[in-house]
C-alpha positions in Angstrom: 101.1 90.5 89.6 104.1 91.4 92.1 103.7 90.6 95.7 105.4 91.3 98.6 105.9 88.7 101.1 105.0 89.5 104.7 106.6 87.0 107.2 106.0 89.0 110.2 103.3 91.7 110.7 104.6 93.8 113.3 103.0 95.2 116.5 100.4 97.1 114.6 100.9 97.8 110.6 98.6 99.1 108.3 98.3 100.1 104.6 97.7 104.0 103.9 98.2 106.5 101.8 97.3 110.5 102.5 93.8 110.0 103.1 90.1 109.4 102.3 88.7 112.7 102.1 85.0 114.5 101.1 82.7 111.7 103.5 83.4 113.4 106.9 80.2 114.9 106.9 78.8 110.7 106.4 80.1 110.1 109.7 83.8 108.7 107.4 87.3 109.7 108.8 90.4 110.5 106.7 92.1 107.6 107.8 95.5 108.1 105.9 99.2 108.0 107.4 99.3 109.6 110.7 102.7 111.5 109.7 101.8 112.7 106.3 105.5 114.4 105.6 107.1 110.9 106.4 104.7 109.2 103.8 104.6 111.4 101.0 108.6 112.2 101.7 108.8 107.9 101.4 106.6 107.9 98.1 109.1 110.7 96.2 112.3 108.6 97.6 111.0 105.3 95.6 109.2 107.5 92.2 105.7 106.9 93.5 103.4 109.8 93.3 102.5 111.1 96.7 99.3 109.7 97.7 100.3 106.0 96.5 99.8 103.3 99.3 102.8 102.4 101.8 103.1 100.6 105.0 102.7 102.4 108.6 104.5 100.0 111.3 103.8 101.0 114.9 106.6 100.7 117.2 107.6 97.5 115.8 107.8 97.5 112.2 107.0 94.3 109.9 109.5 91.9 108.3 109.4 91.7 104.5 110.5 89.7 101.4 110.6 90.7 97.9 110.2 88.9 95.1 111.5 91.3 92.3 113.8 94.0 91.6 112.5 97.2 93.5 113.8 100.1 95.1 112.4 100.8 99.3 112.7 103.3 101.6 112.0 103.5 105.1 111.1 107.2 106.9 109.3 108.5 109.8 110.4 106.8 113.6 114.1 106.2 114.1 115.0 103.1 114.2 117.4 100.4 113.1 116.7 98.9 109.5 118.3 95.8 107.9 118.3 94.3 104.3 119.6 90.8 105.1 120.5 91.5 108.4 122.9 94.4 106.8 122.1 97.5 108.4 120.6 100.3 105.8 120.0 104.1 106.3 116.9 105.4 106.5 115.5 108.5 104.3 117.7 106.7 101.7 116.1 104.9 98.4 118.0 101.3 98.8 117.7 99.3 95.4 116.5 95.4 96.6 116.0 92.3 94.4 114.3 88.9 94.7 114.7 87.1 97.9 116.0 90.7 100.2 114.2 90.7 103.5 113.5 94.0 105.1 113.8 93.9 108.6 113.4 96.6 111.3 114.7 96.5 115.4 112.8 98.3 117.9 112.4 102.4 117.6 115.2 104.6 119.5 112.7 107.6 118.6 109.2 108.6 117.5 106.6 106.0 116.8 105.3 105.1 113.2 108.3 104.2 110.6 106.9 104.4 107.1 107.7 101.7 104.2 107.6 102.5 100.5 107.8 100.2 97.6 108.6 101.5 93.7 104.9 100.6 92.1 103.3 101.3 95.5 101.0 99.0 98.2 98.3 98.5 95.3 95.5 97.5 97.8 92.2 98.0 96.1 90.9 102.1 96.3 88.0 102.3 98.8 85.8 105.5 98.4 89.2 106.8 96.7 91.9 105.6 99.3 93.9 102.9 99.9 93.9 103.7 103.4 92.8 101.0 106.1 90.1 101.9 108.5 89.8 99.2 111.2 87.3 100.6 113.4 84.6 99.5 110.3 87.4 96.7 108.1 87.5 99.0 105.1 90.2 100.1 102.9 93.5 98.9 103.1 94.7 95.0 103.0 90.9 93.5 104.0 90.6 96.3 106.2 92.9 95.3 109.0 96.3 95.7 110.3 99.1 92.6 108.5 99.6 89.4 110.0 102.2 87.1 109.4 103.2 84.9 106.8 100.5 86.9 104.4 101.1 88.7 101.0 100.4 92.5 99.3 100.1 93.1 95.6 102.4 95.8 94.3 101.5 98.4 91.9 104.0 98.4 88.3 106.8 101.1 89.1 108.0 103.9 86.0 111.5 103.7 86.4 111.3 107.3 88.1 113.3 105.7 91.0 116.6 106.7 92.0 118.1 103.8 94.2 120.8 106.0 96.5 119.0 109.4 96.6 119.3 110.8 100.0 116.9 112.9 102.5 119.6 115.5 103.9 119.1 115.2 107.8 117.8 119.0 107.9 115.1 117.8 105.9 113.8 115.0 108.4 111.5 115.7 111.1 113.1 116.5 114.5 111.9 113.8 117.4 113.9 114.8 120.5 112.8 116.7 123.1 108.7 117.5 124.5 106.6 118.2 121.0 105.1 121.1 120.2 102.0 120.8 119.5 100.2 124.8 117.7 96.7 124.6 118.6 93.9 126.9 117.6 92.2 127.3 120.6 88.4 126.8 120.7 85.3 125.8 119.7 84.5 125.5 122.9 87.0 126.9 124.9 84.6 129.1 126.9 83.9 126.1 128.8 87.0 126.2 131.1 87.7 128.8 133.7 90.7 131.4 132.5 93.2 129.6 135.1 92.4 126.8 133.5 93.0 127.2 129.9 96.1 129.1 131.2 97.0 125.5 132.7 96.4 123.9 129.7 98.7 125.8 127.7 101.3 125.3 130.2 101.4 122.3 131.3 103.7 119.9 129.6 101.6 116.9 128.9 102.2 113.6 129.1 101.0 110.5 126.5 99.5 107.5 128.3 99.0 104.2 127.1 95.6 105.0 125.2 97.5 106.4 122.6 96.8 104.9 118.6 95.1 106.1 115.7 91.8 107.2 117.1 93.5 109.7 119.9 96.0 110.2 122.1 95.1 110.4 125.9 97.0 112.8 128.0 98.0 113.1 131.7 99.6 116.0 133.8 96.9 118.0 135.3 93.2 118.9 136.4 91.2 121.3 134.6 88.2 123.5 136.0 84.8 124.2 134.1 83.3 127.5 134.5 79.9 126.9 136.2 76.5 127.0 134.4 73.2 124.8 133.9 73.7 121.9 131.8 71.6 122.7 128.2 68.7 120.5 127.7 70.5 117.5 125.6 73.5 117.6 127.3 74.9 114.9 129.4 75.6 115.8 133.1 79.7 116.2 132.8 80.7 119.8 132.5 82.8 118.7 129.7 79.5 117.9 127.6 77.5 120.0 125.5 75.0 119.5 122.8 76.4 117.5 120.1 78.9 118.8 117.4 81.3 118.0 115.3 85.0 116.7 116.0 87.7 118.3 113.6 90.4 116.1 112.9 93.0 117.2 115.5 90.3 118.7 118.1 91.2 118.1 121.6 88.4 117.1 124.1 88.7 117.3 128.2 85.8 114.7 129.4 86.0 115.5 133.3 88.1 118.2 133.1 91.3 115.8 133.3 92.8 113.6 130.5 92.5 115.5 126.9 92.4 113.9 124.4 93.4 114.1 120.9 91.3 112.8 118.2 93.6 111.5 115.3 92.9 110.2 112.3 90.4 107.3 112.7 88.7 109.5 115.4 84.9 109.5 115.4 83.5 113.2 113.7 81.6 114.5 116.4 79.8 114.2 119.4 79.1 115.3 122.9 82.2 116.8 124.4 83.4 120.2 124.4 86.5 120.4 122.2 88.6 123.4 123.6 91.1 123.6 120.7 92.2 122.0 117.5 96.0 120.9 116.8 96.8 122.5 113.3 97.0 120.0 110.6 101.4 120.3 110.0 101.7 119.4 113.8 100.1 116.2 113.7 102.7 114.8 111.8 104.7 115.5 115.2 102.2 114.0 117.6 102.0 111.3 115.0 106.0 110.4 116.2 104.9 110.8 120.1 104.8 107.4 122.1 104.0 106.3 125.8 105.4 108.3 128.0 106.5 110.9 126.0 105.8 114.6 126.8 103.4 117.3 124.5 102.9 120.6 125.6 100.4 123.2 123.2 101.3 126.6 122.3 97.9 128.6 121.3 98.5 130.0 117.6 95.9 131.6 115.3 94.8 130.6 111.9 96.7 132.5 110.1 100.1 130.6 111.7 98.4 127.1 111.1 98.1 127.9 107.4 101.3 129.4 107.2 102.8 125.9 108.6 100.7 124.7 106.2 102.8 126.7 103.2 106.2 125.8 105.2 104.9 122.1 104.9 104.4 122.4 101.2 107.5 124.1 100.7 109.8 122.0 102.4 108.4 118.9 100.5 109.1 120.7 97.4 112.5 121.3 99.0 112.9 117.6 99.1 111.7 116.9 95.8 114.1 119.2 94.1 116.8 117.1 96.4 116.2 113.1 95.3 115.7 114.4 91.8 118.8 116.6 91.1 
């Protein structure tokens, strides 16, 4: 079996792929890269099918040595990439052999940079996903982020690669300025007062330093609960209500200051009041968001979230037709 060698771990990276899906209702997240374009765009670079398993690095991304002819790619975050201390471009399928080490600086934008390996991350499949869940140890490499001086199994490549293909840079995601985040407002939106959700929408938000795969806290403002009698099962906070469940992306307010965003590895319900839900395509871009950084939402209905949802498709297609022409 192919390995690749991993002599550093980076700040925080994990195996994934695009997700573990049909156990949300068991109490099981999706888990699954947090900036699904990036990953699935990193897969087509090296001739992996979509979902196959690559690395997510954090801020800091891992150093790694091969130990056969394979073809990488690196998306998602910018930042500076090296093959043997030779700087590389991203979005780019780079051809590597035995003995190249992949090396990354620190980020200039964004947050997760995305590694993919012709043949894949083959990490056993867990409840059909590669994906790492650390909050339980499953899925993934032994269900926890890489350490150093350790090694991953790679998965047998088809030849599909094509070592030089190119991401043109209107195809890659745009990480300047405050994201956008389109958010279908409610389930529970009745909870705040109308100068309040007004607030909300127009405040530009900014990410603190409980920000990871679970949710991102925010910081900018104060917002008011209408008054009423606390239901019988609900805790005393305005911001709680009887138990219910947490779409991926839903955005709670406990004490009416500090939303937060439930990501990926986010618990599937409980008792706070989500007062909207951060459409699936945008989550890629919060994905990219780090410390400091600014969000602001824009209230959208469901019919624009699945229309993203379309653009989303369409624009991987897009790629696709690129790297393969």
């Amino acid at each position: 079996m192919s390995e690749l060698l991993v002599r550093a771990g980076g700040l925080y990276t994990t195996v994934q792929d695009t997700g573990r899906f049909g156990y949300y209702h068991m109490g099981m997240p999706p888990s699954g890269a947090m900036d699904v374009y990036s990953a699935v765009v990193a897969n087509m670079l090296v001739g992996n099918p979509d979902g196959a398993g690559v690395l997510e690095g954090t801020y800091v991304g891992p150093t790694l040595e091969f130990t056969d002819d394979r073809v990488v790619a690196v998306t998602g975050a910018d930042v500076p990439v090296t093959v043997n201390d030779e700087p590389v471009e991203p979005w780019t399928a780079i051809r590597v052999g035995s003995g190249d080490v992949l090396s990354f600086a620190m980020i200039r934008a964004g947050c997760r940079a995305y590694v993919a390996v012709s043949g894949g991350i083959d990490v056993p499949v867990y409840l059909g996903s590669r994906s790492t869940y650390t909050l339980t140890g499953i899925g993934g490499h032994q269900g926890r982020k890489l350490v150093d001086d350790e090694t991953l199994p790679l998965g047998s490549g088809d030849g599909s690669a094509r070592p030089g293909a190119v991401v043109p840079e209107e195809l890659r995601p745009e990480l300047a300025g405050p994201a956008e985040l389109r958010t279908v407002i409610g389930l529970c939106s009745y909870r705040l007062t109308e100068d309040a959700l007004a607030s909300f929408l127009g405040t530009d938000w900014k990410v603190t330093k409980d920000a990871d795969r679970v949710g991102y806290r925010l910081r900018g403002g104060k917002l008011d609960f209408t008054d009423r009698e606390q239901p019988f099962g609900a805790g005393s906070d305005p911001a709680n209500v009887v138990d219910l469940g947490y779409p991926v992306g839903s955005i709670q307010v406990p004490g009416g200051d500090e939303p937060i965003v439930l990501l990926n590895d986010a618990v599937t319900g409980g008792g706070y009041a989500t007062i909207g839900t951060v459409i699936s395509v945008d989550r890629d871009r919060i994905a990219q968001t780090k410390t400091g950084d600014a969000v602001r939402f824009t209230s959208v209905d469901l019919d624009t979230a699945l229309a993203a949802r379309r653009d989303r498709r369409e624009r991987i297609e897009r790629v696709r037709r690129e790297i393969t022409r």
